[in-house]
C-alpha positions as a Markdown table, in Angstrom:
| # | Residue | x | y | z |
|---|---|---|---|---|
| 1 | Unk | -85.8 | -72.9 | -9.9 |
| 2 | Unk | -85.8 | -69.6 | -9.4 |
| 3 | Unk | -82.1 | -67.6 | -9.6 |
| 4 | Unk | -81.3 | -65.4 | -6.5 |
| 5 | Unk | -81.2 | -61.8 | -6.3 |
| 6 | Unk | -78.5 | -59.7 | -7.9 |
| 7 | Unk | -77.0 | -56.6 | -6.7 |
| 8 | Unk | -78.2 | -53.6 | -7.9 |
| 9 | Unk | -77.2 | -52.5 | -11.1 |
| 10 | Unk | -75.4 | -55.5 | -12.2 |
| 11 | Unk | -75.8 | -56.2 | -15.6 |
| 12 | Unk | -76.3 | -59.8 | -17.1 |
| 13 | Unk | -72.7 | -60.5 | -16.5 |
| 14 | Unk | -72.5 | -61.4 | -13.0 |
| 15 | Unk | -70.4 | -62.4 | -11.8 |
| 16 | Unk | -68.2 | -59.6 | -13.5 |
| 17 | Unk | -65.6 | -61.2 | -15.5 |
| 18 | Unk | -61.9 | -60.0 | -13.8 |
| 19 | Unk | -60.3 | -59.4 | -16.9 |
| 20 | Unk | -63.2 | -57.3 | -18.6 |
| 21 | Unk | -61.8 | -53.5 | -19.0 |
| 22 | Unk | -58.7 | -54.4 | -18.7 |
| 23 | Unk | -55.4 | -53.6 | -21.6 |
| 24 | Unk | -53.3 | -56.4 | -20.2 |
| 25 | Unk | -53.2 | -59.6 | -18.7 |
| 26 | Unk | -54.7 | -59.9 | -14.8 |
| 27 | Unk | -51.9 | -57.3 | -12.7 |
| 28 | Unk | -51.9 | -58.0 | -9.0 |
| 29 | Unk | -53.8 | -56.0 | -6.4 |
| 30 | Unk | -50.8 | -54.6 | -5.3 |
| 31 | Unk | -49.4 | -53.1 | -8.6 |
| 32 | Unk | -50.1 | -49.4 | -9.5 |
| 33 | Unk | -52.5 | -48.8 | -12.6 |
| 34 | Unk | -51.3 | -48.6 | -15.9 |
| 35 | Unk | -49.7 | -45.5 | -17.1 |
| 36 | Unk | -49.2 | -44.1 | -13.6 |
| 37 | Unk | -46.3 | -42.8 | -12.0 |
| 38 | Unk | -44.3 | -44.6 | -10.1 |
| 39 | Unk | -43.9 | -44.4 | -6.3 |
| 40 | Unk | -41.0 | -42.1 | -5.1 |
| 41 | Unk | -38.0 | -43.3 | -4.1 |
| 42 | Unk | -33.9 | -42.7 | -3.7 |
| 43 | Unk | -32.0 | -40.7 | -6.7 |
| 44 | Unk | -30.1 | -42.3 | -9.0 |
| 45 | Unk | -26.6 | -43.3 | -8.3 |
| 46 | Unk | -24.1 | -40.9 | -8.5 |
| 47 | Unk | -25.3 | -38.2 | -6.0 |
| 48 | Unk | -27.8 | -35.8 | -5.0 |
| 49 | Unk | -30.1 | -34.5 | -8.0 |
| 50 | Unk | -29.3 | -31.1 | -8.7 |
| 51 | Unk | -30.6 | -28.7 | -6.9 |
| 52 | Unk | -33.7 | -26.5 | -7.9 |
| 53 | Unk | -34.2 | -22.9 | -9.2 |
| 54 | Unk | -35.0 | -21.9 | -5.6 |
| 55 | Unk | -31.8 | -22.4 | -4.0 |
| 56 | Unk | -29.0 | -20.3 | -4.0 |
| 57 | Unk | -25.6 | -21.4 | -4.5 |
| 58 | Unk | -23.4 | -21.7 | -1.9 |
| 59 | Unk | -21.5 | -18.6 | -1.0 |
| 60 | Unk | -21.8 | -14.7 | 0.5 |
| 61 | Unk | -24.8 | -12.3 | -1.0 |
| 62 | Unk | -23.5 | -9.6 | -2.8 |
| 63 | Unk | -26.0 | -6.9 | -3.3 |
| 64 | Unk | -24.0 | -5.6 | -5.6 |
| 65 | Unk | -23.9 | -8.5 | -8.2 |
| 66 | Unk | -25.3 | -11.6 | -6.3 |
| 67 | Unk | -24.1 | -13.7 | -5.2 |
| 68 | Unk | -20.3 | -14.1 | -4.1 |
| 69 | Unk | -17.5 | -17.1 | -4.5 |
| 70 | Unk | -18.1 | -20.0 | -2.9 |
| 71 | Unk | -17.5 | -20.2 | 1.2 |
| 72 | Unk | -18.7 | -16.6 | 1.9 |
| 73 | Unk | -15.3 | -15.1 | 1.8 |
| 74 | Unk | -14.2 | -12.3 | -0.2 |
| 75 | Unk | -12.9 | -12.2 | -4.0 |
| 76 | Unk | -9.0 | -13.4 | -3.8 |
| 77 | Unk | -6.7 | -9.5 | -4.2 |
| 78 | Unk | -7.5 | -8.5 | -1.2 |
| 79 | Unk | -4.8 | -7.7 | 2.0 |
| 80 | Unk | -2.4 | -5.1 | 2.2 |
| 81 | Unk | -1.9 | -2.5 | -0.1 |
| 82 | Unk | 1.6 | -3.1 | -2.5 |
| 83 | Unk | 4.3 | -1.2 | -2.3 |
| 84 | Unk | 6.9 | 0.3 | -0.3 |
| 85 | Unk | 4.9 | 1.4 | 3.2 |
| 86 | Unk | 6.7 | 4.4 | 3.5 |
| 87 | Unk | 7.5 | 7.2 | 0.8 |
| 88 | Unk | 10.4 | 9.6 | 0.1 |
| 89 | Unk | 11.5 | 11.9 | 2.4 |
| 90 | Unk | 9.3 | 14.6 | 3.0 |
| 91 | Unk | 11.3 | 18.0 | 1.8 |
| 92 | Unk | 11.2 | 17.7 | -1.9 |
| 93 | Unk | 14.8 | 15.7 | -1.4 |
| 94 | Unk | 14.8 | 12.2 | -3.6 |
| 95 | Unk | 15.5 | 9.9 | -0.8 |
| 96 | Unk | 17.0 | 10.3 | 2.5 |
| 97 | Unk | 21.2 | 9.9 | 1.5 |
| 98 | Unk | 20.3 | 13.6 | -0.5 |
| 99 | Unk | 19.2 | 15.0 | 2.8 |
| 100 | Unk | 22.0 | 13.5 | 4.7 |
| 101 | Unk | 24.1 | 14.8 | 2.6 |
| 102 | Unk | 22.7 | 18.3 | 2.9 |
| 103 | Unk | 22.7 | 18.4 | 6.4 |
| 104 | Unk | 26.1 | 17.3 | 6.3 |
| 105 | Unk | 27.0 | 21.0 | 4.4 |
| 106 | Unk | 25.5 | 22.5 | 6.7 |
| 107 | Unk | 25.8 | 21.6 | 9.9 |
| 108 | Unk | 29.1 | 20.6 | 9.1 |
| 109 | Unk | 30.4 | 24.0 | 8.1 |
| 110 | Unk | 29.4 | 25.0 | 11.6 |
| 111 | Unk | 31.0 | 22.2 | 13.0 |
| 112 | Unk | 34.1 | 22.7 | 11.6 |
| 113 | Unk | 34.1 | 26.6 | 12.5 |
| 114 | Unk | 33.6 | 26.1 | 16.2 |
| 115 | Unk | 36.2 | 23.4 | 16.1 |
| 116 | Unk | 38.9 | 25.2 | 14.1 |
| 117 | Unk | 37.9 | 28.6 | 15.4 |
| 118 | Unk | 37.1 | 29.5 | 11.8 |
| 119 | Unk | 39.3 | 28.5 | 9.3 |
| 120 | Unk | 38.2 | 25.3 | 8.5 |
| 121 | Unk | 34.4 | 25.7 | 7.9 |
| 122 | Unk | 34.7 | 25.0 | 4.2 |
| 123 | Unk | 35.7 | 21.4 | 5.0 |
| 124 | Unk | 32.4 | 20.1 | 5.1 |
| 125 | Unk | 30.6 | 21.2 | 2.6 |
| 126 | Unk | 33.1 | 20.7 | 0.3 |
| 127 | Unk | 33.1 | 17.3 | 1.1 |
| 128 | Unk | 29.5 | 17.2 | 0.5 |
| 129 | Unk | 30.0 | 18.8 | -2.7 |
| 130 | Unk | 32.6 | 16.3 | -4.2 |
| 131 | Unk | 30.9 | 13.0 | -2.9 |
| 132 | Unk | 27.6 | 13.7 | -3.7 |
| 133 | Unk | 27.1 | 17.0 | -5.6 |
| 134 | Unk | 27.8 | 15.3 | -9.2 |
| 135 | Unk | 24.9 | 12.8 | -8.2 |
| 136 | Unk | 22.7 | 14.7 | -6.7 |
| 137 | Unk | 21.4 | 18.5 | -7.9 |
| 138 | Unk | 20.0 | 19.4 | -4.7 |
| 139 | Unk | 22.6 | 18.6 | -2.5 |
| 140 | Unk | 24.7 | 20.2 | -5.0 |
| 141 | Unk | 23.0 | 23.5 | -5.2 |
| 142 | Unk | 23.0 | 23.7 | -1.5 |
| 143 | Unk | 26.9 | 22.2 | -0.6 |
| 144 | Unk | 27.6 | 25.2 | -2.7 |
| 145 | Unk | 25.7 | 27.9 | -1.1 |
| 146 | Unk | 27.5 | 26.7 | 1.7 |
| 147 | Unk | 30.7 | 26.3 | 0.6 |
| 148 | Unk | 30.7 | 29.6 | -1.1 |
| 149 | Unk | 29.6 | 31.3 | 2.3 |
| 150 | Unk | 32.0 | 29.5 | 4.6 |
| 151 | Unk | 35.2 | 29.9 | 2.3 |
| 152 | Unk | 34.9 | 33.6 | 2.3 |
| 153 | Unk | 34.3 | 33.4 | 6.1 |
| 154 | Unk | 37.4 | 31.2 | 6.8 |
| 155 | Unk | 39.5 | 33.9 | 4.9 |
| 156 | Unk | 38.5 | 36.3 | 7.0 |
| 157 | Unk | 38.8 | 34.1 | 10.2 |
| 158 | Unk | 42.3 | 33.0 | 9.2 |
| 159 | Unk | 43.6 | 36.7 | 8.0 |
| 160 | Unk | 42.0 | 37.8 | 11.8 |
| 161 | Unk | 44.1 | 35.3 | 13.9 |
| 162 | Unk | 47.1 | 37.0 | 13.2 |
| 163 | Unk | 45.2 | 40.7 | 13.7 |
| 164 | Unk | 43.3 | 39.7 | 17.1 |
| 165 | Unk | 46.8 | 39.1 | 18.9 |
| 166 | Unk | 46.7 | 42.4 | 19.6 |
| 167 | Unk | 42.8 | 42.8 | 19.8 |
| 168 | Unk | 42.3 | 39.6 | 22.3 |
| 169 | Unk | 40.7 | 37.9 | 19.7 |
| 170 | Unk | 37.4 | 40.0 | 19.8 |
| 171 | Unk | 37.5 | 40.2 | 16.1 |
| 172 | Unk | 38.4 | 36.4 | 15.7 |
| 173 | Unk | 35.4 | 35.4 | 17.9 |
| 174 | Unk | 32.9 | 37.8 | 16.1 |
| 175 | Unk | 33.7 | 35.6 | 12.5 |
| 176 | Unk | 33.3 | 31.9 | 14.3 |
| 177 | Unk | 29.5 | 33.4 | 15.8 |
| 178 | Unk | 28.9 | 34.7 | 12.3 |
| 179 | Unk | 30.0 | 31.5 | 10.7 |
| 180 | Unk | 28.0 | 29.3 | 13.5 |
| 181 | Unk | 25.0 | 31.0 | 13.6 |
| 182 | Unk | 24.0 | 30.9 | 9.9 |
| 183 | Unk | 25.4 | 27.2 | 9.3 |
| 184 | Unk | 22.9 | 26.0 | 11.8 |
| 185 | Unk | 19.6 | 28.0 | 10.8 |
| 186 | Unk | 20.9 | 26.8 | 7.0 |
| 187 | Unk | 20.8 | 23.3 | 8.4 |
| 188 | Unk | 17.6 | 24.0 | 10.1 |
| 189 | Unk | 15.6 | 25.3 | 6.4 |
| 190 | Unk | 17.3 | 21.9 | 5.1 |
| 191 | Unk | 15.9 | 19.9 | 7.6 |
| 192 | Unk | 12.3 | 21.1 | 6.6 |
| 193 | Unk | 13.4 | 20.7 | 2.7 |
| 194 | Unk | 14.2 | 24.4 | 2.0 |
| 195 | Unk | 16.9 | 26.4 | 0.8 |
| 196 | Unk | 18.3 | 28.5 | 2.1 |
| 197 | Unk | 20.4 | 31.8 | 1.0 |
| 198 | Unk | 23.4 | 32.9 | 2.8 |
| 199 | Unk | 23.3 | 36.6 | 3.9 |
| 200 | Unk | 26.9 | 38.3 | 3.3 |
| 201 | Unk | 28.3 | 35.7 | 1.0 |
| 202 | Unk | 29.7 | 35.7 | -2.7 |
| 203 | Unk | 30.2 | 32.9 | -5.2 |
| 204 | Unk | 33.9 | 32.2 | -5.2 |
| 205 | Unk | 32.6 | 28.6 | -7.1 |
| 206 | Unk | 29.7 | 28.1 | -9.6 |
């Protein structure tokens, strides 16, 4: 009887054996080969895998340094500036009581000239001079300079009340313009932080 024909290039084993070549016992169709990997599928549990070399992490560029915080925004410092927003006084004065004060000797010598007609021009910067001369050096170095003018001024405007009875005052009104005039362009060099030197005075106190 004669065998029938075999495909070509089978060997004397036909039909093949389907274990033959094979490590393990008979593996379904549908399982993958032996030392494979496996199909891909969801991460682990516990969250996303971390992420790769290529992707930056979250947050602004900074070409300075890379890459900023996280969220984009800028490093925590920043806003306004500390500090008081304004400064001392401008004028070389320590704060603004030492100018007040200042201002006070000046234009309060003035002030107390018109109103008195002259005798009383010393008043106010001697106030000045008591209240805040012993705290202050600038205030004290000018409430002198204008004390010193204005008392030797309100001598002579008290000694000419009695004279300009008989003059109609013309002497009298020439002391109170003196007296006036340079108390206010004192107070005017204080106001702009500079001091200022009587003409026509002396130094009764030092």
């Amino acid at each position: 009887m004669t065998e029938p024909p075999r495909p070509p290039g089978a060997g004397d084993g036909y039909p093949p054996d389907p274990n033959a070549g094979q490590g393990s016992p008979y593996e379904p169709p549908t399982a993958p080969l032996s030392g494979a990997p496996g199909a891909g599928g969801y991460p682990p549990p516990g969250g996303y895998p971390p992420p790769t070399g290529d992707q930056p992490p979250s947050g602004g560029y900074d070409p300075s340094g890379g890459y900023g915080p996280p969220g984009g925004y800028p490093p925590a410092g920043g806003g306004y500036p500390t500090g008081g927003a304004y400064g001392a006084p401008a004028g070389g004065y320590a704060n603004s009581e030492d100018k007040t004060w200042t201002l006070v000797a000046h234009f309060g010598g003035a002030a107390g000239a018109l109103i008195s007609f002259g005798p009383l021009g010393f008043v106010a910067p001697l106030i000045a001079y008591l209240v805040r001369g012993q705290q202050s050096p600038a205030v004290r170095a000018q409430a002198l300079a204008a004390l010193n003018f204005q008392i030797l001024w309100s001598i002579i405007a008290f000694v000419l009340l009695f004279v300009s009875w008989c003059l109609f005052f013309l002497p009298s009104i020439a002391v109170v313009v003196i007296q006036i005039l340079f108390g206010i362009i004192a107070g005017m060099k204080a106001n702009e932080g500079q001091a200022y030197r009587y003409p026509m005075s002396t130094s009764f106190i030092k």
